[in-house]
PDBQT receptor file of N, H, CA, C and O in Angstrom, charges set to zero:
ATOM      1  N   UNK A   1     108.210 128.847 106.865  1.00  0.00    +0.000 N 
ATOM      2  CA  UNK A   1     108.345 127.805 107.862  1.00  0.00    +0.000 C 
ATOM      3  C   UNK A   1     108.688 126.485 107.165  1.00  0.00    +0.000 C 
ATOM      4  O   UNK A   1     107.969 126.058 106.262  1.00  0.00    +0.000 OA
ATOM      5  N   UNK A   2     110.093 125.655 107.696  1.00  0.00    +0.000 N 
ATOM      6  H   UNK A   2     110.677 126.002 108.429  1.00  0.00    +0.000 HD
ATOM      7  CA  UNK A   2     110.039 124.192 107.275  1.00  0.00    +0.000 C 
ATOM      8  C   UNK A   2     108.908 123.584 107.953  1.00  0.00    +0.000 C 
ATOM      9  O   UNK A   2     108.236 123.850 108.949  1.00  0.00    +0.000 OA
ATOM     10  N   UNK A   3     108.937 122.506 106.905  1.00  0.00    +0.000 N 
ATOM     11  H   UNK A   3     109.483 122.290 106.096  1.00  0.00    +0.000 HD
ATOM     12  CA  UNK A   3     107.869 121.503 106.907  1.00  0.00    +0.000 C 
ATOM     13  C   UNK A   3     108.849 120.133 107.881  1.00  0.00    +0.000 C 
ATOM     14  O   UNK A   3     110.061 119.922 107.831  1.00  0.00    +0.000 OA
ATOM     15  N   UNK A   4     108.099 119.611 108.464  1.00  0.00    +0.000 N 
ATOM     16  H   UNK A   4     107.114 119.782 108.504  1.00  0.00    +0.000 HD
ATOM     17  CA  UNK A   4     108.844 118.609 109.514  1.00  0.00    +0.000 C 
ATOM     18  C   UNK A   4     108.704 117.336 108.111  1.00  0.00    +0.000 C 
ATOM     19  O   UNK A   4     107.755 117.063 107.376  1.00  0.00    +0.000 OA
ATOM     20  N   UNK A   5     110.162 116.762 108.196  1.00  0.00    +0.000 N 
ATOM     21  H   UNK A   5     110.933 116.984 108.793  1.00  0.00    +0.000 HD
ATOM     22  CA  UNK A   5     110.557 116.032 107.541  1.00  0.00    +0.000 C 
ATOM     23  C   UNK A   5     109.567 114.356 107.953  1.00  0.00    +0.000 C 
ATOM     24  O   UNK A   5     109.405 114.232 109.167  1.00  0.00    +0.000 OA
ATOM     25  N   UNK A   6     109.002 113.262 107.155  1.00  0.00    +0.000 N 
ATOM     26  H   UNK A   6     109.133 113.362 106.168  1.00  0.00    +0.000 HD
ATOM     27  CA  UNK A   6     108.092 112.169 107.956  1.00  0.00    +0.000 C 
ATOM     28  C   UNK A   6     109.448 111.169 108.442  1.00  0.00    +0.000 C 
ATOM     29  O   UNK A   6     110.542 111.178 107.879  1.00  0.00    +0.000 OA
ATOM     30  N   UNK A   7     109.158 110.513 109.356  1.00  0.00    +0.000 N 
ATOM     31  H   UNK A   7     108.269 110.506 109.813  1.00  0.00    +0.000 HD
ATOM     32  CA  UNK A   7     109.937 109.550 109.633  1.00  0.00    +0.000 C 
ATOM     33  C   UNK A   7     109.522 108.508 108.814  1.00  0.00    +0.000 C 
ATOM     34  O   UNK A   7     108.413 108.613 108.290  1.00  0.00    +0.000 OA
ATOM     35  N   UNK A   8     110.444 107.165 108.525  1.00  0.00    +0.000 N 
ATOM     36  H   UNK A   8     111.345 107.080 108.950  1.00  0.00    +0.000 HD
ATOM     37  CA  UNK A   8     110.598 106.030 107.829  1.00  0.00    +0.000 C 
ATOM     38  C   UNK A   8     108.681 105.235 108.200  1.00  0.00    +0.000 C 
ATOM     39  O   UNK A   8     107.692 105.088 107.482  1.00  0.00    +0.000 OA
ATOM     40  N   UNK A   9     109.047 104.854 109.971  1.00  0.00    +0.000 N 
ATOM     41  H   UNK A   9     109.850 104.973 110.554  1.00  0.00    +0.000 HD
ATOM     42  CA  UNK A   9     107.528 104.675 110.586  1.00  0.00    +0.000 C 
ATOM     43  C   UNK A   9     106.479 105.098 110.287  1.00  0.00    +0.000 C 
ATOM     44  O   UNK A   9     105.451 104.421 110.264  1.00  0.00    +0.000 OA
ATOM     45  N   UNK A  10     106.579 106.598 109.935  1.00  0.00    +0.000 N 
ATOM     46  H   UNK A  10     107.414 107.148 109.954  1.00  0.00    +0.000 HD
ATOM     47  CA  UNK A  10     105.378 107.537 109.769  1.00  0.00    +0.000 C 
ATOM     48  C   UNK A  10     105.141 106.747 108.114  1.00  0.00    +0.000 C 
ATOM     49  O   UNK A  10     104.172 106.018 107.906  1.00  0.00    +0.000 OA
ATOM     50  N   UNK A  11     106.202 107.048 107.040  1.00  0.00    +0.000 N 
ATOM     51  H   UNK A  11     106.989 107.640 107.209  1.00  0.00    +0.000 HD
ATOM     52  CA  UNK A  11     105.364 106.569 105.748  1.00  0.00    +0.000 C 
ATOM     53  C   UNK A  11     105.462 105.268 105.275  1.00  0.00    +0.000 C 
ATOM     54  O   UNK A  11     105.426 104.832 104.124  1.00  0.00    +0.000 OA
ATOM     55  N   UNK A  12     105.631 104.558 106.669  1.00  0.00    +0.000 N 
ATOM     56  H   UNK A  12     105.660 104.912 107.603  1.00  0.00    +0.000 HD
ATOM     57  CA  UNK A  12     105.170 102.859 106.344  1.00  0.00    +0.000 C 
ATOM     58  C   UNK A  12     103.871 102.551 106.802  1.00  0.00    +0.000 C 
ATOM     59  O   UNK A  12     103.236 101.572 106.409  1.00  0.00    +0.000 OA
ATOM     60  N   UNK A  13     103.251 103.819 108.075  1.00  0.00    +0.000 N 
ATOM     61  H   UNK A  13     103.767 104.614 108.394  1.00  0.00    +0.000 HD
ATOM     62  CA  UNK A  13     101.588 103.845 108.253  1.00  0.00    +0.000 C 
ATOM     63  C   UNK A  13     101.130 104.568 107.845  1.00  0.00    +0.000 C 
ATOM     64  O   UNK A  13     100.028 104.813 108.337  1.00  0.00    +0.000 OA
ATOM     65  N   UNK A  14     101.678 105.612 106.451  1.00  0.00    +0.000 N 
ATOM     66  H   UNK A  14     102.573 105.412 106.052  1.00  0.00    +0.000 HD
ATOM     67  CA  UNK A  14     100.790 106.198 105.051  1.00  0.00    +0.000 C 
ATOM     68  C   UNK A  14     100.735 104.874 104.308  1.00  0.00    +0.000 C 
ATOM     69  O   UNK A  14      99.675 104.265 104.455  1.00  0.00    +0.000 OA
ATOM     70  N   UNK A  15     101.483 104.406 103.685  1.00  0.00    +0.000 N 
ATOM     71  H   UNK A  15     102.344 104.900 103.565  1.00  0.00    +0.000 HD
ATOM     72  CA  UNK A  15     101.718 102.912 103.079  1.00  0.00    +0.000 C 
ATOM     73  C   UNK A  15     100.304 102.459 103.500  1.00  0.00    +0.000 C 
ATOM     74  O   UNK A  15      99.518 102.497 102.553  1.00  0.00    +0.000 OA
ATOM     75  N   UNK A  16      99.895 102.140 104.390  1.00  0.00    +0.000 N 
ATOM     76  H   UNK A  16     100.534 102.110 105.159  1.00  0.00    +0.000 HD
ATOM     77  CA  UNK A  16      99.260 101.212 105.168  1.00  0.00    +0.000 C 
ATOM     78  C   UNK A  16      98.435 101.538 105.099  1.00  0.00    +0.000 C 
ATOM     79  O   UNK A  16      97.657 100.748 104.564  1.00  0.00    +0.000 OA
ATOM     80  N   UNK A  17      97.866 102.813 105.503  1.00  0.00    +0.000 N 
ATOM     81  H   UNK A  17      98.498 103.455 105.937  1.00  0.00    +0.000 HD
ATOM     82  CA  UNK A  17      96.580 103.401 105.096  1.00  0.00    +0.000 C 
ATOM     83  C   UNK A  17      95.753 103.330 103.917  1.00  0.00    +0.000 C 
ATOM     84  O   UNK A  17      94.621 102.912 103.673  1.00  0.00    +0.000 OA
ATOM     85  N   UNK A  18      97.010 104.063 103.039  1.00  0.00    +0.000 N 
ATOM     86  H   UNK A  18      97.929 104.402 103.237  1.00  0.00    +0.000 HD
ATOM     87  CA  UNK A  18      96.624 104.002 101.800  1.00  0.00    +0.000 C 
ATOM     88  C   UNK A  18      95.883 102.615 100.679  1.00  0.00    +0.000 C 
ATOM     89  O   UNK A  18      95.116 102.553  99.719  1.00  0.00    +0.000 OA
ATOM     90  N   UNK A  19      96.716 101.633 101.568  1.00  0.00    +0.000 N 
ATOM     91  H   UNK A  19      97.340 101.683 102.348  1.00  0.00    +0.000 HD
ATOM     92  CA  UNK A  19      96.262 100.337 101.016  1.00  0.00    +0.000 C 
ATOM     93  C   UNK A  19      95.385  99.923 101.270  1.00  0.00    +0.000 C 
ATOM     94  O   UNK A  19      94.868  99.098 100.516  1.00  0.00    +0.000 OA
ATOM     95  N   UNK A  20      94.709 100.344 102.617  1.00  0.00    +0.000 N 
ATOM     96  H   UNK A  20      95.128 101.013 103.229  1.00  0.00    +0.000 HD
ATOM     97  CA  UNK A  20      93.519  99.360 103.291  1.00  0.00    +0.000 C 
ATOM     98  C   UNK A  20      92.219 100.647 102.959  1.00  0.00    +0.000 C 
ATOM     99  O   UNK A  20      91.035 100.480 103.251  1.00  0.00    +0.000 OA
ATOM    100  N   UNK A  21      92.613 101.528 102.494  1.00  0.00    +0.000 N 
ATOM    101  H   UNK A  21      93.575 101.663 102.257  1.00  0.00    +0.000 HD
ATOM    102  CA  UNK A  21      91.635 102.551 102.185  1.00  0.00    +0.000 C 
ATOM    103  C   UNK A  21      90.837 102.490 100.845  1.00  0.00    +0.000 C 
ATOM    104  O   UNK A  21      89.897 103.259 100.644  1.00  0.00    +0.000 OA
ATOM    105  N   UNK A  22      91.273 101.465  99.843  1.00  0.00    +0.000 N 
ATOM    106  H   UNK A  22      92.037 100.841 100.006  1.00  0.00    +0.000 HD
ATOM    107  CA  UNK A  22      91.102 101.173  98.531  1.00  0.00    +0.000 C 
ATOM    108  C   UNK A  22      91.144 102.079  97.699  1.00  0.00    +0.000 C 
ATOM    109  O   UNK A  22      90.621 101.854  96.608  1.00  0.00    +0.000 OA
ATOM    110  N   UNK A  23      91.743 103.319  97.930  1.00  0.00    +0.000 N 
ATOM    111  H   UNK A  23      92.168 103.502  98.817  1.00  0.00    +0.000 HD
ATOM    112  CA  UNK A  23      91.403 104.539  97.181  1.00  0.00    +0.000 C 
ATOM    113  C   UNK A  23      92.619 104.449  96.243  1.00  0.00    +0.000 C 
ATOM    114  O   UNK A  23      93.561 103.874  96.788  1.00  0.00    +0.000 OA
ATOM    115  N   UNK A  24      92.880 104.885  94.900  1.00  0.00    +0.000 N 
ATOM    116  H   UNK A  24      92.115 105.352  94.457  1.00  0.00    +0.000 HD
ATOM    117  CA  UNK A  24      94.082 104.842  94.546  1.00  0.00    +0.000 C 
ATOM    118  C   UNK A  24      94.905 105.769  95.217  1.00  0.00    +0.000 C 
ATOM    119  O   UNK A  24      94.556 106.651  96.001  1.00  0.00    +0.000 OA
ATOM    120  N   UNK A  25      96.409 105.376  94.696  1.00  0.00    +0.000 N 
ATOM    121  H   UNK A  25      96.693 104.659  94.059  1.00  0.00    +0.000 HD
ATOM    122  CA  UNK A  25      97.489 106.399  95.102  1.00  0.00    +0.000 C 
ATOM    123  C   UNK A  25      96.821 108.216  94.996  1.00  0.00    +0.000 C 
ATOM    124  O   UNK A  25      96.570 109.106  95.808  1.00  0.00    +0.000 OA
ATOM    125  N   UNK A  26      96.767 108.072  93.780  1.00  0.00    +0.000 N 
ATOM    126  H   UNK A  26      96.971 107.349  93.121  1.00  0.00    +0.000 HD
ATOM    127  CA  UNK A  26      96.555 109.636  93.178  1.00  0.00    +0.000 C 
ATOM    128  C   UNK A  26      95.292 110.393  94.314  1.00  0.00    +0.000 C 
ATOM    129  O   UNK A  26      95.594 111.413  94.933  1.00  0.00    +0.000 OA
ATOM    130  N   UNK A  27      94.016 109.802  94.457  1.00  0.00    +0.000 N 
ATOM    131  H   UNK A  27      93.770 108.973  93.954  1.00  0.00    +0.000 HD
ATOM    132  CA  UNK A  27      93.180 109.997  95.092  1.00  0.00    +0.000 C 
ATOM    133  C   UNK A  27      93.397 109.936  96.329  1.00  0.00    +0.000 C 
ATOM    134  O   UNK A  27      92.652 110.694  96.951  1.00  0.00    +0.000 OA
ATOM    135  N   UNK A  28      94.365 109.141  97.198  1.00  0.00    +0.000 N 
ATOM    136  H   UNK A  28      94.971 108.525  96.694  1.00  0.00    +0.000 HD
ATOM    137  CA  UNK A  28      94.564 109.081  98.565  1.00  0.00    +0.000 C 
ATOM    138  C   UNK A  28      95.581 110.179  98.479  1.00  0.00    +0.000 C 
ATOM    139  O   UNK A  28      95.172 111.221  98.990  1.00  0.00    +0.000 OA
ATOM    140  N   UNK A  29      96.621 110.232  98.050  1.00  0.00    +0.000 N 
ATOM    141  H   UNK A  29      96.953 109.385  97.636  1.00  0.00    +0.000 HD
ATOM    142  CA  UNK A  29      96.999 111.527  98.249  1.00  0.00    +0.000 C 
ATOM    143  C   UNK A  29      96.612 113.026  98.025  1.00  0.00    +0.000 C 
ATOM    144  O   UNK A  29      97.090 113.962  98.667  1.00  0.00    +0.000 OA
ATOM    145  N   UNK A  30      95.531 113.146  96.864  1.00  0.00    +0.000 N 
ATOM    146  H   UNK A  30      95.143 112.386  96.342  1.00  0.00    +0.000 HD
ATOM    147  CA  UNK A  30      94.715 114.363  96.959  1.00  0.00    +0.000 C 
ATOM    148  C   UNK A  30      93.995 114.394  98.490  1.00  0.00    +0.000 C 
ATOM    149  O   UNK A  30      94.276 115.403  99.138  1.00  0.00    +0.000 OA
ATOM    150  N   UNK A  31      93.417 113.763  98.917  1.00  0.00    +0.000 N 
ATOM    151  H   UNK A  31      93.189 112.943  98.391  1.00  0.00    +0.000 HD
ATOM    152  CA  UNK A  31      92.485 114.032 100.319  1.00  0.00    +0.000 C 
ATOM    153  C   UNK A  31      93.617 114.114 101.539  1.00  0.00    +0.000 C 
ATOM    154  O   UNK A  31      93.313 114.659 102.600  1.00  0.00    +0.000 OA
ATOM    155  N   UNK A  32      94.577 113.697 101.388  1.00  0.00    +0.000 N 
ATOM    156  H   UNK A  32      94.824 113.254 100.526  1.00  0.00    +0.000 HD
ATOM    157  CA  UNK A  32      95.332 113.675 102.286  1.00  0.00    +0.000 C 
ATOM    158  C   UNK A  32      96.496 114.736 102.342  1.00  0.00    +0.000 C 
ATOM    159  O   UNK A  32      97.061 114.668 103.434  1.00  0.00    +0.000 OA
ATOM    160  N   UNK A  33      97.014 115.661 101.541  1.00  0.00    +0.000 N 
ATOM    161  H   UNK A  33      96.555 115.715 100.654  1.00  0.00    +0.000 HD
ATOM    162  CA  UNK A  33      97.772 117.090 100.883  1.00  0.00    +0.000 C 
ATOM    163  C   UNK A  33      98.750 116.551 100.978  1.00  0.00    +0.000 C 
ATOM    164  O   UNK A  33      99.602 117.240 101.539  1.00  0.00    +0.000 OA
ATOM    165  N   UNK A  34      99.305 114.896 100.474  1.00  0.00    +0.000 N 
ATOM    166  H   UNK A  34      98.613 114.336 100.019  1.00  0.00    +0.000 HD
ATOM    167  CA  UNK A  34     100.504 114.284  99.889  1.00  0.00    +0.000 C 
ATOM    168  C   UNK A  34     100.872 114.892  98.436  1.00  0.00    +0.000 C 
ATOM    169  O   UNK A  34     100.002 114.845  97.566  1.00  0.00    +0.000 OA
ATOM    170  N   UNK A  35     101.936 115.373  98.189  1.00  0.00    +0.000 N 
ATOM    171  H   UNK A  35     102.643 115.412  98.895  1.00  0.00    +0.000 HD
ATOM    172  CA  UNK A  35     102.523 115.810  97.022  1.00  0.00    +0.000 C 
ATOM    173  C   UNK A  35     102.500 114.180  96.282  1.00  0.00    +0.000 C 
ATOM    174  O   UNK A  35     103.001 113.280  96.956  1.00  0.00    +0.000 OA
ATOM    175  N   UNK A  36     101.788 113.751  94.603  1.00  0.00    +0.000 N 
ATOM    176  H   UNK A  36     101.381 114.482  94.055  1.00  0.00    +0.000 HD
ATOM    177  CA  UNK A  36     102.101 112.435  94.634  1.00  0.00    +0.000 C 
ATOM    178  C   UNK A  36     103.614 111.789  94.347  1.00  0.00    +0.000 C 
ATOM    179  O   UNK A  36     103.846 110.604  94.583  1.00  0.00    +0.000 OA
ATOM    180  N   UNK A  37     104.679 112.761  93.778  1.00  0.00    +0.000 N 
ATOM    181  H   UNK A  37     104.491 113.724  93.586  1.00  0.00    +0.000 HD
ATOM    182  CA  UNK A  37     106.148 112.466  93.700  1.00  0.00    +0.000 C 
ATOM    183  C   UNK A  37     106.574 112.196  95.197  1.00  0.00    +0.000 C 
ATOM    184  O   UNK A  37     107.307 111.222  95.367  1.00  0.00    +0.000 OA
ATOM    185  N   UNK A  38     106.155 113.038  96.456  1.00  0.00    +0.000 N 
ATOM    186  H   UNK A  38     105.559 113.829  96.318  1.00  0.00    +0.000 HD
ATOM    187  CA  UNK A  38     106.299 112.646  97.266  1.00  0.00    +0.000 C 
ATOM    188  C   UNK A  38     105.982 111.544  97.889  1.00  0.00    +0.000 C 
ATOM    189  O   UNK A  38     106.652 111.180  98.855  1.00  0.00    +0.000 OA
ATOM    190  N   UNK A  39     105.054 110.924  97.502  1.00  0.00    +0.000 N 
ATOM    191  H   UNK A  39     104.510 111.220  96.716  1.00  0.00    +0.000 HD
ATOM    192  CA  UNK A  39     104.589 109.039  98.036  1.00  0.00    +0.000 C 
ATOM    193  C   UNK A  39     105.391 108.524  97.595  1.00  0.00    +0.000 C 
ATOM    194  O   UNK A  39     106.116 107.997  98.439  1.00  0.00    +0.000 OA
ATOM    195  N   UNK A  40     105.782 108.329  96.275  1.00  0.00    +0.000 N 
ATOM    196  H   UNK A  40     105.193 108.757  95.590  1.00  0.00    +0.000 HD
ATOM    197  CA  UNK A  40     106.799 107.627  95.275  1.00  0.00    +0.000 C 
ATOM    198  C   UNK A  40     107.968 107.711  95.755  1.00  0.00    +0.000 C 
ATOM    199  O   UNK A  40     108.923 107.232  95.144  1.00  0.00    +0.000 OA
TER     200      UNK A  40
């Protein structure tokens, strides 16, 4: 099965999250099953 591609919107409120969550990158994307090349 493809994976639904995020919209621009969608990873400007990962962005957003991620920032106000204080967690680092690496760590917000482990809890969250973000690939971290994929945030980048």
């Amino acid at each position: 099965m493809k994976k639904k591609r995020r919209t621009k919107a969608e990873w400007l409120r990962i962005f957003d999250k991620q920032q106000k969550s204080g967690l680092t990158i690496k760590d917000f994307c482990e809890r969250h099953g973000i690939h971290l090349q994929t945030f980048y």
